[in-house]
FISETOR-453713 format. One record per residue (C-alpha): x, z, y; residue in three letters. Coordinates in steps of 0.5 Angstrom, whole numbers, plus 2048, in hexadecimal, padded with zeros to 3 digits. Last residue first. Layout:
FISETOR-453713
X, Z, Y, residuo
X, Z, Y, ALA
...
This chain:
FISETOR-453713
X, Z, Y, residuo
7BA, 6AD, 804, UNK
7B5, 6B1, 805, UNK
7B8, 6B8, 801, UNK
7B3, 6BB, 7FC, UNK
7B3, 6C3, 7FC, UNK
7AF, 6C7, 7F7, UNK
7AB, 6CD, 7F8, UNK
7A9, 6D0, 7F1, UNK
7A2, 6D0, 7EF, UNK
79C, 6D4, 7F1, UNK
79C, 6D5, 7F9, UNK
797, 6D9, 7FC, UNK
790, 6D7, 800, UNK
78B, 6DD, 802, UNK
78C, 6DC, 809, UNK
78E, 6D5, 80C, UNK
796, 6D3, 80B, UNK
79A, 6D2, 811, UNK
79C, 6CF, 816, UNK
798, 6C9, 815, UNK
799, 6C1, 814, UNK
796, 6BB, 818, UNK
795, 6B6, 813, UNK
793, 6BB, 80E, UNK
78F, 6BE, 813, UNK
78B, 6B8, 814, UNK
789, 6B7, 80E, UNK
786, 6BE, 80C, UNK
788, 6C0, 805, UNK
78B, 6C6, 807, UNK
786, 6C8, 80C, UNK
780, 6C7, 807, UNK
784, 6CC, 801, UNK
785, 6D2, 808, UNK
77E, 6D1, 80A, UNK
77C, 6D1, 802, UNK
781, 6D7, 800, UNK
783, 6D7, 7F9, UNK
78A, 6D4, 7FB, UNK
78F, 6D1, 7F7, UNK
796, 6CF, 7FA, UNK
79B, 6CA, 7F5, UNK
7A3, 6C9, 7F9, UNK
7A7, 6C4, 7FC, UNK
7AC, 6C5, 801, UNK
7AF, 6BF, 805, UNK
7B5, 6BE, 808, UNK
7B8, 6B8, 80D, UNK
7BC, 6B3, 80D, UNK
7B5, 6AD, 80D, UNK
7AF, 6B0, 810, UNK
7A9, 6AF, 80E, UNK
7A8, 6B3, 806, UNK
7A1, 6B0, 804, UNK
79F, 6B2, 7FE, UNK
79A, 6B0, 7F8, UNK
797, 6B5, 7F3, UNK
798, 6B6, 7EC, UNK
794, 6BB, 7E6, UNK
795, 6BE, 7DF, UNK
791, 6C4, 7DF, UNK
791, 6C2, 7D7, UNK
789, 6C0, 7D8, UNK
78B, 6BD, 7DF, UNK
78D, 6BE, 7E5, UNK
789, 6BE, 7EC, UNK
78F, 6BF, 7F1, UNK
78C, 6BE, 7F9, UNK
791, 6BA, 7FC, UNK
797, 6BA, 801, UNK
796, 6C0, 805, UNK
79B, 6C0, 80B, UNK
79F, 6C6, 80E, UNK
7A2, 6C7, 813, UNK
7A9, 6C9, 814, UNK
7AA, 6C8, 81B, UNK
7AD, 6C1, 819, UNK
7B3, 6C3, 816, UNK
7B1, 6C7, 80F, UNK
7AB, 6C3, 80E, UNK
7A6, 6C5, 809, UNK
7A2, 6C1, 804, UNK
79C, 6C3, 800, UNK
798, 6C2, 7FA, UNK
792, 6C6, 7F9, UNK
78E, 6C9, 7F4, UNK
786, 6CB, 7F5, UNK
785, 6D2, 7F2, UNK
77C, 6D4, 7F1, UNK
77C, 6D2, 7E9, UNK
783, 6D6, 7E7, UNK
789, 6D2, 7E6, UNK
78E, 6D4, 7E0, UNK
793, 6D0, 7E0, UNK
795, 6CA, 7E4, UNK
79B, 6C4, 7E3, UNK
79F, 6BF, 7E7, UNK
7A0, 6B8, 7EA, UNK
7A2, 6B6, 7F1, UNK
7A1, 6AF, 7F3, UNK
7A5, 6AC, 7F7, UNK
7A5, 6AA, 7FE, UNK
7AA, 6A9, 804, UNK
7AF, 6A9, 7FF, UNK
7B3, 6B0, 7FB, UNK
7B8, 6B2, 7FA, UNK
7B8, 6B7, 7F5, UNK
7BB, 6BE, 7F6, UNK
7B6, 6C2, 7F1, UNK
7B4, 6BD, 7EC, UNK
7AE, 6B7, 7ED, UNK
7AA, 6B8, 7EA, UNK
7A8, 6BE, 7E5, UNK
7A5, 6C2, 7EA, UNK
7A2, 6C9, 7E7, UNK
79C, 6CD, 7E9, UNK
799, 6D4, 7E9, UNK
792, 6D7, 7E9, UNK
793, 6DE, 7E5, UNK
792, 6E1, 7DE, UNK
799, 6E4, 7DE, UNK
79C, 6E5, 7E4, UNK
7A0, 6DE, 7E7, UNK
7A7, 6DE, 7E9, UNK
7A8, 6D9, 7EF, UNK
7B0, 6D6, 7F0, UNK
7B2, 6D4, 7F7, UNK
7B5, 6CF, 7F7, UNK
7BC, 6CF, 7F9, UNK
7BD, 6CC, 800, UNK
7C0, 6C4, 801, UNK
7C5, 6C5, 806, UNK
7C4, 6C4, 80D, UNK
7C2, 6BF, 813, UNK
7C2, 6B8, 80F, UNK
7C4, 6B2, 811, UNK
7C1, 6AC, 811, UNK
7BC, 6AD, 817, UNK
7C2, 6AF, 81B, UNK
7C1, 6B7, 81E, UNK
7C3, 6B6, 825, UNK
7C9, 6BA, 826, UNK
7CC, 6BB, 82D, UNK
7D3, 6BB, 82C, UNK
7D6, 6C1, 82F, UNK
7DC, 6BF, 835, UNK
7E3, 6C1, 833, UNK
7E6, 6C4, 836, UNK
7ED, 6C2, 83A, UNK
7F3, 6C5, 836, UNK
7F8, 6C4, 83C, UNK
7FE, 6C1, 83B, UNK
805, 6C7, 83A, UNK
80A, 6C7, 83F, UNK
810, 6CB, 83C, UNK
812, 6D0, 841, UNK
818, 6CF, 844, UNK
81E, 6D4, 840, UNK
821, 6D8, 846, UNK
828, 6D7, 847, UNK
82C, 6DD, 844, UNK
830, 6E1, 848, UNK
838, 6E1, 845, UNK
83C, 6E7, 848, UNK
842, 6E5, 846, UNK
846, 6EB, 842, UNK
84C, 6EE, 845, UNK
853, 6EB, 842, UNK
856, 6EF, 83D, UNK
85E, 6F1, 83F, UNK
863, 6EB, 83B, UNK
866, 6E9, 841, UNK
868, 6F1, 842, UNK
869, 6F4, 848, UNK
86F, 6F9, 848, UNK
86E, 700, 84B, UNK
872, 702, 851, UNK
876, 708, 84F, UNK
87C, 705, 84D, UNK
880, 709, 848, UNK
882, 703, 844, UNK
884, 6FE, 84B, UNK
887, 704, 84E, UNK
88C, 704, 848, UNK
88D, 6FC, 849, UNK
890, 6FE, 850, UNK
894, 703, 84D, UNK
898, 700, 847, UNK
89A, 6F9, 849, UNK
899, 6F8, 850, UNK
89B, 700, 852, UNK
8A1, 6FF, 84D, UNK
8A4, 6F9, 850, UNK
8A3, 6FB, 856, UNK
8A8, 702, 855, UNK
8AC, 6FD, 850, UNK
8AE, 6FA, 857, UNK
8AF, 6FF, 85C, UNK
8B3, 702, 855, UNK
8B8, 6FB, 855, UNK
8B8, 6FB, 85C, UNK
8B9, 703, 85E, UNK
8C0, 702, 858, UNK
8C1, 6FC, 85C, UNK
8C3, 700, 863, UNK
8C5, 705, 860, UNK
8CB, 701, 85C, UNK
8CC, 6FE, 862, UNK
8CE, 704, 866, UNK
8D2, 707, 861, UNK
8D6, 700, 862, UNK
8D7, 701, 869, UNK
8D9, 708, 867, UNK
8DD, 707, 862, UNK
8E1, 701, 866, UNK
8E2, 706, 86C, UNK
8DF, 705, 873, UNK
8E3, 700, 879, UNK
8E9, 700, 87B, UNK
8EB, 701, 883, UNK
């Protein structure tokens, strides 16, 4: 028995290789062509390295309260008047305007705003003093309840020029200086009473005016 035909045999080979040769360029094309295709036309999303990350959420730590040291009162200093000290300030005089034909003195010394020791002799001068007026020289506190102390009776002379001595007491404190007349005797005794100048009085007695400027004399 003789076997198949040469062509056939070779036929045979021939197909067997052909479907090799297009099994293999089948693969090929699907690893080089279609698979990357795929790739392209994928509907998957890509994810990006570079996408913006989500803010952090940052809560910020509460800032400690500062400790402030407590302010402490301070207590009131108690006061007390120094003999040395003055309490206020020296006042400006008050000036007096005399009317024509009227009783009116001026003091000469010492000058408005003078320190003055315990005793100093004031000097001045009187116009137009009728027969029935009597003339004083007075001091008044401005811190001791503001008594007023007559110091003297004036008695002038042919100029109307006159002096009397005062007593200013306390040392730091103010004292007004000032001319009064009266024509009231009541008023002229009280005035010249020694024990009222050594007490003080609150107030004028009646029919009793001030004729000069008010000076101020600081006790030094």
């Amino acid at each position: 028995m003789s076997g198949p035909p040469p062509i056939i045999l070779w036929g045979g080979i021939f197909v067997v290789f052909l479907t090799i040769v297009i099994l293999t360029v089948i693969v090929e094309f699907y690893f080089l062509v279609w698979q990357p295709t795929n790739q392209l036309f994928s509907t998957t999303p890509a994810i990006h390295s570079s996408a913006t990350p989500a803010p952090a959420l940052v809560t910020p730590s509460p800032a400690l309260p500062t400790s402030t040291a407590p302010v402490l009162p301070t207590s009131p200093a108690t006061q007390t008047p120094s003999p040395t000290s003055t309490v206020s300030p020296t006042p400006s005089p008050t000036i007096f305007f005399p009317v024509a034909g009227e009783t009116y003195a001026i003091i000469h010394e010492p000058q408005d705003g003078a320190d003055v020791p315990q005793k100093v002799t004031v000097k001045g001068q009187i116009w137009n003093m009728k027969k029935k007026q009597q003339a004083f020289l007075c001091v008044r506190s401005l811190s001791f309840e503001k008594k007023i102390w007559p110091q003297g009776m004036i008695i002038p002379d042919d100029n109307g020029a006159w002096e009397v001595l005062s007593i200013y007491q306390t040392p730091g404190y103010p004292y007004e200086t000032f001319v009064v007349v009266t024509d009231n005797k009541r008023s002229a005794d009280l005035l010249d009473n020694v024990q009222v100048r050594f007490n003080g009085i609150g107030e004028l007695p009646p029919d009793t005016e001030v004729i000069s400027t008010i000076y101020v004399y600081n006790r030094r």
